[in-house]
C-alpha positions in Angstrom: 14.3 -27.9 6.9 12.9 -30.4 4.5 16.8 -32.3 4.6 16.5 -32.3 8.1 13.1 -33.7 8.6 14.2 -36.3 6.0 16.7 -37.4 8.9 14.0 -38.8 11.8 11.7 -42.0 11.7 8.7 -40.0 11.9 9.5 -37.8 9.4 10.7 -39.8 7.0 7.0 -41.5 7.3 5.3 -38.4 6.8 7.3 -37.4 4.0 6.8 -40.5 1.5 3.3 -41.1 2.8 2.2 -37.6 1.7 4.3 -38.2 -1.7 2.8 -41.6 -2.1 -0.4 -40.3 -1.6 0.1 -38.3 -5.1 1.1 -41.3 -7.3 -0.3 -43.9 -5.1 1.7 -46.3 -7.2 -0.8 -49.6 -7.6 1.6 -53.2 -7.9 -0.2 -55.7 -5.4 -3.4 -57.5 -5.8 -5.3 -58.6 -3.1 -8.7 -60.5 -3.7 -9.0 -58.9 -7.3 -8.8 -55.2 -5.6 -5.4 -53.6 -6.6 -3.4 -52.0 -2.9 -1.1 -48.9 -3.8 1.5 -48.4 -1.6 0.4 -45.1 -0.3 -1.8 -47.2 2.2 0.8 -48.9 3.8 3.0 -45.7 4.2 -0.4 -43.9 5.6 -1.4 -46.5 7.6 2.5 -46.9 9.2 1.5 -42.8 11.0 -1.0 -44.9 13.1 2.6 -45.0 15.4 2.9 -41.5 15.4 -0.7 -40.6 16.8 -0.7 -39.3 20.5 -4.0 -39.0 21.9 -3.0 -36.0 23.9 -2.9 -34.0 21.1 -6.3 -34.8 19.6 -9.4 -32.9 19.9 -11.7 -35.4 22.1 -14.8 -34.2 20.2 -13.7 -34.8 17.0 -12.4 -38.4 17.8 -15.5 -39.6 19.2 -17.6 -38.8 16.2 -14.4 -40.1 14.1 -14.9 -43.9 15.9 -18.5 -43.4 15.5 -18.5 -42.9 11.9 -16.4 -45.4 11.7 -18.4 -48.1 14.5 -21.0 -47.1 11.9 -19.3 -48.5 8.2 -17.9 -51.7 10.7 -21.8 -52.7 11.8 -22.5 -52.2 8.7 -21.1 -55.2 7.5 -23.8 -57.3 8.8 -26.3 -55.9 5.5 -23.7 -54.9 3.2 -23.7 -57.5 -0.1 -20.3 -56.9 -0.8 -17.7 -57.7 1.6 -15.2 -56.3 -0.8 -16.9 -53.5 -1.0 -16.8 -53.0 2.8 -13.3 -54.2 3.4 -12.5 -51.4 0.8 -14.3 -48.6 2.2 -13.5 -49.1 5.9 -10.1 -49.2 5.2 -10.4 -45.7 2.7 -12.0 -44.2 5.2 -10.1 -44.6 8.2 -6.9 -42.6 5.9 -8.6 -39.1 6.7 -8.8 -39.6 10.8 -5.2 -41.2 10.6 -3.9 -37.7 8.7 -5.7 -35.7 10.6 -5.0 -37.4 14.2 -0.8 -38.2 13.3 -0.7 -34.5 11.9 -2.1 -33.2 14.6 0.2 -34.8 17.0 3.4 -33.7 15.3 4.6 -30.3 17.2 6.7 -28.9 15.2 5.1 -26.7 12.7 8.4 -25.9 10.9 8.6 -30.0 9.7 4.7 -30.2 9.0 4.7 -27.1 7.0 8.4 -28.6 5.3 5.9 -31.8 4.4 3.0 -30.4 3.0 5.7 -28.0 0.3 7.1 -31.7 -0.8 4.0 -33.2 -1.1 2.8 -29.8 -3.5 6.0 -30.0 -5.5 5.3 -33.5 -6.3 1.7 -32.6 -7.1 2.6 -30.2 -9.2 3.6 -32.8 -11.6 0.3 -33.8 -12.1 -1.0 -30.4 -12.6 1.6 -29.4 -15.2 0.2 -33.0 -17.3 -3.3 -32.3 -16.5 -2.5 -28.5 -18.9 -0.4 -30.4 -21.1 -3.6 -33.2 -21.4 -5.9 -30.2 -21.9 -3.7 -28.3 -24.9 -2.7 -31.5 -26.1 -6.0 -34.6 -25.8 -4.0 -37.2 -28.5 -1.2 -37.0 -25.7 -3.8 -37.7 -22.8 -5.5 -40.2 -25.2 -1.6 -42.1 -25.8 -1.3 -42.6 -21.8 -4.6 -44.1 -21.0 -3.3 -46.8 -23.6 -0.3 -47.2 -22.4 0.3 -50.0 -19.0 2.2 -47.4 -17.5 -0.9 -45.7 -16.2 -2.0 -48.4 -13.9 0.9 -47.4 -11.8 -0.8 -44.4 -11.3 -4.8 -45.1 -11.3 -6.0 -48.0 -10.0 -6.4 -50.7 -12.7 -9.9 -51.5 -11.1 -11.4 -48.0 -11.8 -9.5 -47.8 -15.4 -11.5 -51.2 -16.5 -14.3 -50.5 -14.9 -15.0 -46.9 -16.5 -13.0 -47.0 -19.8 -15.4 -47.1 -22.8 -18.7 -46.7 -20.2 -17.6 -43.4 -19.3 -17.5 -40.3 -21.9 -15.9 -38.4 -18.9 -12.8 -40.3 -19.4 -12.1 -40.2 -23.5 -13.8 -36.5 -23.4 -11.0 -34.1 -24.7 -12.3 -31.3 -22.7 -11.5 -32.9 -19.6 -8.3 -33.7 -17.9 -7.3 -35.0 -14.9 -3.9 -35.2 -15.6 -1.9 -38.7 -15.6 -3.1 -39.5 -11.9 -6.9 -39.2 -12.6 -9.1 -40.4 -15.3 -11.7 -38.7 -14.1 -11.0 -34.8 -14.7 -13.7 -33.4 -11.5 -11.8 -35.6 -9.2 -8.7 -34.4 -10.7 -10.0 -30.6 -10.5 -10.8 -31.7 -6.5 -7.3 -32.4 -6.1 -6.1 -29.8 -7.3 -8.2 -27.4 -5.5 -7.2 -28.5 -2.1 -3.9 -28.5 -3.2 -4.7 -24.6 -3.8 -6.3 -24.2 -0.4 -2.5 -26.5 0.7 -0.4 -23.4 -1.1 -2.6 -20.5 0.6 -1.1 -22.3 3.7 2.5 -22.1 3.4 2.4 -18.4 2.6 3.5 -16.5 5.9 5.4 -13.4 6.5 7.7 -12.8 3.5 8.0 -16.2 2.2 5.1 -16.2 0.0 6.6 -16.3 -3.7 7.2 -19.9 -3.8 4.0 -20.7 -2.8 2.2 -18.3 -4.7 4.2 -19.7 -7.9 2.5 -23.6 -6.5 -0.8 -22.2 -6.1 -0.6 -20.7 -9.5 0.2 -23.5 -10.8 -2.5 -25.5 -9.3 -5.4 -22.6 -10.3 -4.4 -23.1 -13.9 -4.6 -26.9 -13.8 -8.4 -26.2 -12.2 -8.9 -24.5 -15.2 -7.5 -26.9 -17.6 -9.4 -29.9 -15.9 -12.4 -28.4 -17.9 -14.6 -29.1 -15.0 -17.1 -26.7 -14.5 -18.3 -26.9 -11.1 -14.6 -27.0 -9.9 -14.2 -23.0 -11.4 -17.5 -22.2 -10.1 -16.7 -24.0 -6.3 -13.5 -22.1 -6.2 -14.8 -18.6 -7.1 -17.2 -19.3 -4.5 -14.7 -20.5 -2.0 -12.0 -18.5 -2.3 -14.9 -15.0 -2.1 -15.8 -16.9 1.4 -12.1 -17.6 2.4 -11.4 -14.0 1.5 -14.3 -12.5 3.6 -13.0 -14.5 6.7 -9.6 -12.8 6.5 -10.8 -9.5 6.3 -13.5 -9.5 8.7 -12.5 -12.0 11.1 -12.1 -8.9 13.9 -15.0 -8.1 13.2 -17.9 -8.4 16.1 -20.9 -9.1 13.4 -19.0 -11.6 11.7 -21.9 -14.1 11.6 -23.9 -11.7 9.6 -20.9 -10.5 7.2 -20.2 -14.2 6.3 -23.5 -14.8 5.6 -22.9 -11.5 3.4 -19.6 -12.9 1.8 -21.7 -16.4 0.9 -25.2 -14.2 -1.1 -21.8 -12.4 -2.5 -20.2 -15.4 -3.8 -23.3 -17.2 -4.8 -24.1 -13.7 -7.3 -20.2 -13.7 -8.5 -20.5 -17.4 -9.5 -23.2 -16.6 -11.2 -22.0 -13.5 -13.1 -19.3 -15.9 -13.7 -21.2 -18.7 -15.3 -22.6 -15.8 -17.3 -19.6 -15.1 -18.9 -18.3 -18.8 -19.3 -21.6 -19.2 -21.1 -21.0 -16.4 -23.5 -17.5 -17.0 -24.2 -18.6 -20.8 -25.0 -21.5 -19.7 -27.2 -24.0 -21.6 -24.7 -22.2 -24.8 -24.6 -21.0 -23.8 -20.4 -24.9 -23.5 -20.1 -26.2 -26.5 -21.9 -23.4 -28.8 -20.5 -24.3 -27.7 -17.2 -28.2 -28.3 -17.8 -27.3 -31.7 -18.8 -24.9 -32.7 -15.9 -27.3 -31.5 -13.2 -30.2 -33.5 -14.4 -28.0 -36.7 -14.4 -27.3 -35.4 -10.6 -31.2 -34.9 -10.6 -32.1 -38.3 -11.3 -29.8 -39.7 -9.2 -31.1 -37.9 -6.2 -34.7 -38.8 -7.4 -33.5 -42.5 -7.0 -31.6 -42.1 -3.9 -34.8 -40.5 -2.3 -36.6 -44.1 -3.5 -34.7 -45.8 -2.2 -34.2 -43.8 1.3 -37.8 -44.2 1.8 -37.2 -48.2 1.1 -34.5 -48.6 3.7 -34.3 -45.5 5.9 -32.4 -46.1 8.8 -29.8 -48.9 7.7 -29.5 -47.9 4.4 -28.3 -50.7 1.8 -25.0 -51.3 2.7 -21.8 -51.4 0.9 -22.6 -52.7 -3.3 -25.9 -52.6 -2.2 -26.1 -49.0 -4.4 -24.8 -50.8 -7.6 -27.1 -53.2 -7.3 -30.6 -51.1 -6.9 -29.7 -48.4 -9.5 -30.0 -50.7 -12.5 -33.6 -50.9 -11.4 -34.4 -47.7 -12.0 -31.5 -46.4 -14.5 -33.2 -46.8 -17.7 -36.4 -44.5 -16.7 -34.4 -41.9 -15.1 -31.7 -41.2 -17.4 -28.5 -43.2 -15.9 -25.9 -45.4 -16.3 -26.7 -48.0 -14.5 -22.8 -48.0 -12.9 -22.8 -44.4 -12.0 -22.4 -44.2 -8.2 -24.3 -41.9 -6.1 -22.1 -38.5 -6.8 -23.2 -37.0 -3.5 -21.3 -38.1 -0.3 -24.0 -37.6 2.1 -25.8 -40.0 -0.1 -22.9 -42.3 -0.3 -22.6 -42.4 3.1 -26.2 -43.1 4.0 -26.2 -46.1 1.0 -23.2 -47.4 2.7 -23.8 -47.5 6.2 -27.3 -46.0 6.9 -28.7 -42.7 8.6 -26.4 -42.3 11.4 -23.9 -42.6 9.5 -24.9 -39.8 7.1 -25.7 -37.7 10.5 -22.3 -38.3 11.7 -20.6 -37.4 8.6 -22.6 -34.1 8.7 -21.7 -33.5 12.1 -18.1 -34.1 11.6 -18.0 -31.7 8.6 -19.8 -29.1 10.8 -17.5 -29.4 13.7 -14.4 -29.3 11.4 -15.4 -26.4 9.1 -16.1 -24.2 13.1 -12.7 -25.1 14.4 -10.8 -24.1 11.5 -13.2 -20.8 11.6 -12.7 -20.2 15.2 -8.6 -20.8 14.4 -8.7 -18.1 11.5 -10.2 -15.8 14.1 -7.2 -16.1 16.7 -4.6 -16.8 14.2 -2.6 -13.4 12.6 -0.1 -13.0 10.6 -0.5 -16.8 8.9 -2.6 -18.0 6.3 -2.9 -21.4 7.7 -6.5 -21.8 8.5 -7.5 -20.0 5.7 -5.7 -22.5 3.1 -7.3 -24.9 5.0 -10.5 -23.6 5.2 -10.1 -23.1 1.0 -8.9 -26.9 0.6 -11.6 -29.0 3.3 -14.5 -26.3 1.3 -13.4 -27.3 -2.0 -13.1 -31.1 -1.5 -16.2 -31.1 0.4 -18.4 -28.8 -2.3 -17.1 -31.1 -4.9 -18.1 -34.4 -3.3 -21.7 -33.0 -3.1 -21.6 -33.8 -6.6 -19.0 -36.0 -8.1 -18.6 -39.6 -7.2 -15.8 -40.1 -4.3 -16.7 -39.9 -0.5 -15.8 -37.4 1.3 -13.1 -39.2 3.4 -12.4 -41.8 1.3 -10.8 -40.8 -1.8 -7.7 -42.8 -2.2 -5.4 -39.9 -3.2 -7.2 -36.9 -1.2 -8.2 -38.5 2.4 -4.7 -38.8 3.5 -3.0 -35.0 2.6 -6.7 -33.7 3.9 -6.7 -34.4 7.3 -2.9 -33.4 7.1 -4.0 -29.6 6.1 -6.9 -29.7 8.6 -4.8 -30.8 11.2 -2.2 -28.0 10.3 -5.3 -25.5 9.9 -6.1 -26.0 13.4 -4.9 -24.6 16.6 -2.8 -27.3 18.3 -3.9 -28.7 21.6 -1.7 -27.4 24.7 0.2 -30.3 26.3 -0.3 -30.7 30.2 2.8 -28.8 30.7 1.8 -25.8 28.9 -1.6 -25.7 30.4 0.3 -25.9 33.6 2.8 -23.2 32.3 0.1 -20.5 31.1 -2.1 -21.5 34.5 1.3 -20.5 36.7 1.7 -17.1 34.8 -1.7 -15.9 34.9 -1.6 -16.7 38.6 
């Protein structure tokens, strides 16, 4: 199937976009800001979107989140800045909307397994990294890696951060940063769940192996503790979704998953000799202090927020007394996104996240026999929980936004065209 999706325009596009997205592969400059050619490949599914298809709500709150990072260029003090997160940002709504508009299931589902065996790459290094550091330590030295991570990010981190050189962490030869890496991977679990349906579920549940053990070997410890919880929650959904008090057995399912993480810390904690703990203790009051600053500076500028670089340049202000590094970005994408473009914005984002997270609910519900809204469910979760915490947007993140609203769009029930409505209207009558 994969061959024969190979074969047509559209899926050709599809195809190398959602491989690009993996190894972005960075070789053009444009105003100082390196452009990989995964963004030219997403951007080209803009041809492939057909608004028929599309959920109406979900658009409208799509172009208002985005009306709200244009406007926003009027108080942002980086154009740069702006030009580069617009453009980021838009990648999620183009997955999701192309994705969504592409009716055969056969050649999305043939799509997302070449975009996994191509990220599996990445999760096989990211072990590798983890057994072996002075091999992780070789690549960052090497020019080869700013095919792979954006040469921006590498000067600007390298040396500043002890996320990157730390030998506990890997993110495999795609990220330096080992949480983002572990987010990757995680909705590329949630991408595996998925594909399994019917009998045909040992190649994915070799892939989604795979991925669980790069999580692992990442080192990140809010990505093993978000994934316990997510997958408990995931789980619960499958099992009760016939259920009529399913409200109050998910709310069950989520005290169940919040004790097993836990009980899981717990352990990590002993089997580390109260490093897990202590590392923990120290990460979240860095998260803290950045929170305490981001209320500051909420109450300073409430509704419009401080526009795009207008973050880097408050925190300096107050980095010193709190703790920081005075480059660290917010690490909360509700926060981002209210820094960036203001309240609504924020709102909107919140919104969107809400609507999303029903539909694909709702689709679990009415869907048997496939895993496909539950994967789903795992991988938006995941990415989501992690960018509560961890310093990429929620829709923006150059290697996640795209393949993201590709597995949402393929969690969800597709639209009925005017001829099936038509159809299904005729037969009840």
């Amino acid at each position: 199937m994969t061959r024969d999706m190979l074969t047509t325009p559209a899926g050709l596009v599809f195809c190398t976009a959602l491989v690009a997205s993996v190894f972005q592969i960075y070789t053009v400059a444009v105003g100082g800001f390196y452009v990989p050619l995964s963004l030219a490949l997403s951007m080209l599914c803009l041809l492939y979107i057909a608004p028929s298809s599309i959920d109406r709500r979900v658009m409208l709150m799509a172009l208002l989140y985005m009306a709200t990072l244009l406007v926003s260029i009027a108080w942002s003090p980086s154009f740069s800045a702006w030009a580069n997160g617009v453009v980021y940002q838009s990648l999620f709504f183009i997955g999701l909307f192309s994705f969504q508009s592409m009716k055969n299931n056969d050649a999305r589902r043939s799509a997302i397994r070449l975009f996994l065996l191509a990220a599996s790459a990445n999760a096989i290094v990211t072990v590798i990294f983890r057994i072996v550091p002075a091999l992780k330590m070789a690549y960052l030295s090497t020019s080869v890696r700013a095919l792979f991570i954006n040469p921006n990010t590498v000067e600007s981190v390298l040396g500043k951060n002890i996320n990157v050189t730390d030998v506990s962490k890997s993110g495999g030869f795609l990220f330096i940063n080992g949480n983002t890496g572990a987010a990757f991977n995680m909705m590329c679990l949630g991408m595996s769940v998925c594909l399994m349906q019917g009998s045909n579920k040992r190649g994915p549940l070799l892939l989604a192996t795979i991925f669980l053990s790069s999580i692992v070997a990442s080192g990140s410890k809010s990505a093993l503790l978000v994934s316990v919880a997510v997958i408990v929650i995931a789980a619960a959904l499958y099992f009760l979704r016939t259920n009529r008090f399913l409200p109050l057995l998910v709310v069950g399912a989520i005290v169940v998953s919040i004790l097993l993480v836990l009980f899981t810390s717990g352990i990590f904690d002993k089997v580390a000799a109260g490093k897990f703990s202590q590392d923990t203790a120290q990460t979240s009051s860095y998260r803290v202090g950045l929170l305490q600053v981001a209320g500051i500076l909420f109450r300073q500028n409430p509704i419009l927020g401080l526009g795009f670089g207008g973050w880097e340049r408050k925190l300096p202000s107050y980095a010193d007394f709190y703790g920081l590094s005075p480059e660290w970005p917010p690490h909360n994408s509700v926060v981002m996104a209210w820094a960036q473009a203001g309240l609504l914005s924020a709102l909107v984002l919140i919104a969107l996240f809400g609507y999303i997270l029903t539909a694909l609910i709702k689709s679990y519900q009415k869907t048997s026999g496939s895993f496909r809204p539950g994967g789903a469910i795992i991988a938006f979760l995941c990415v989501t929980a992690m960018s509560l915490g961890d310093p990429y947007p929620l829709f923006g993140n150059s290697s996640m936004a795209f393949p993201l609203g590709c597995v949402v769009a393929f969690g969800l029930r597709q639209r009925a065209t005017v001829k099936q409505a038509v159809e299904r209207r005729t037969s009840r009558a």
